[in-house]
N, C-alpha and C positions, 0 to 999 in steps of 0.2 A: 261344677267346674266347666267354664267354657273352653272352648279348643279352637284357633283361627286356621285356617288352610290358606298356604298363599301358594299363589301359581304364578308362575314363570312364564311372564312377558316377552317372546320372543321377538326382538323388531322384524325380522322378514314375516314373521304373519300375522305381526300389530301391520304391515306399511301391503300384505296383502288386503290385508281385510279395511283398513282404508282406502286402496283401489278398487273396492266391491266385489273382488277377485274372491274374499275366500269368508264366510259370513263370522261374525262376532263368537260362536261357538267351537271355533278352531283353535281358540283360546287355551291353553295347555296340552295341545295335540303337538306329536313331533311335527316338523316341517314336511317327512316325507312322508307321514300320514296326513295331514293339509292336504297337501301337495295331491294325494294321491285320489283323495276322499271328493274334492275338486272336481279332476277328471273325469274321473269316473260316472261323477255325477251330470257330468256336461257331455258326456260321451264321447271323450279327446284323446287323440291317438297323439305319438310325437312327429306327427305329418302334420299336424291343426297349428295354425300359426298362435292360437289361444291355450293351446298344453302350458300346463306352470311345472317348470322345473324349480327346484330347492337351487339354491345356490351349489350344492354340492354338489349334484346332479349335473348340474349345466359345465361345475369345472370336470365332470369324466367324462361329460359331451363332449366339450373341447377338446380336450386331450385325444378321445378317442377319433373326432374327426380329425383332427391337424396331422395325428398318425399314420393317417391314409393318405397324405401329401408328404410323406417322410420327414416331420416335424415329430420329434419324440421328445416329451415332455413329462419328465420327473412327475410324482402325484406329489409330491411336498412341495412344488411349484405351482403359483395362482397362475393362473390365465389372465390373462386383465387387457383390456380391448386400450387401444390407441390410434390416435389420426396423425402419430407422426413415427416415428422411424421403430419398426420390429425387433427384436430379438430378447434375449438374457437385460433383466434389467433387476439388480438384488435379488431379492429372490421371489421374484414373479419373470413371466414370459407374454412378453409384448405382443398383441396382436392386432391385425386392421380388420375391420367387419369384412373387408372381402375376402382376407385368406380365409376367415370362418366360412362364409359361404362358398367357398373353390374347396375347400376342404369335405364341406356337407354332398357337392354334388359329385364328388370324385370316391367320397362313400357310398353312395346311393350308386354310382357307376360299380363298384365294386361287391356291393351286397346287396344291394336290390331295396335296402333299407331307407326312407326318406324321412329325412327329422328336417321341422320347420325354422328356417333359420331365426325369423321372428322372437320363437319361443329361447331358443340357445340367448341368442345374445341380450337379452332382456337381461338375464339371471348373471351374466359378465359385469364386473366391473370395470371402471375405465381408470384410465390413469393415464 
């Protein structure tokens, strides 16, 4: 009796591992083990404009920078980047690459913490 094992193709680390970002062996790894396994290996802090956030990761980046600009953002609400007008839009939260980055460096103003904007907004979707 034969037995097949099938493994769960996850697209963010099939569409990693096609940007040569994460190698062909991350194949049935979580994301934030990918993610993490990655780093580590490249020796990448969330300062290195090359750190790989998971897409969930980057949506409690957002949240937690925009918070620091008194933008408070529900966690059952997407972050989703845009080039036109901010706010509540169904049920995602409109944002422009600069509030992210006025947001990162008013973090960094406040905790001493610097995360690479690069790497946040990569992992955002747009809309």
């Amino acid at each position: 009796m034969s037995t097949t094992t099938t493994t769960w193709l996850d697209p963010w680390v099939e569409r990693q591992i096609s940007a040569g970002r994460l190698s062909p062996g991350a194949r049935g790894m979580s994301r934030a083990d990918a993610a993490e396994q990655y780093n580590e290996a490249n020796a990448l802090t969330p300062a290195d404009e090359d750190y790989l956030y998971t897409p969930e990761q980057a949506q409690a980046a957002a949240r937690e920078v925009l918070a620091a600009v008194g933008v408070h953002i529900d966690a059952a609400t997407t972050v989703a980047l845009t080039d036109g007008a901010a706010g509540r839009w169904c049920r995602a939260y409109l944002v422009n690459v600069g509030q992210i980055e006025a947001g990162l460096e008013q973090l960094h103003l406040i905790t001493g913490e610097h995360l690479a904007a690069r790497a946040v907004l990569r992992q955002l979707p747009w809309r």
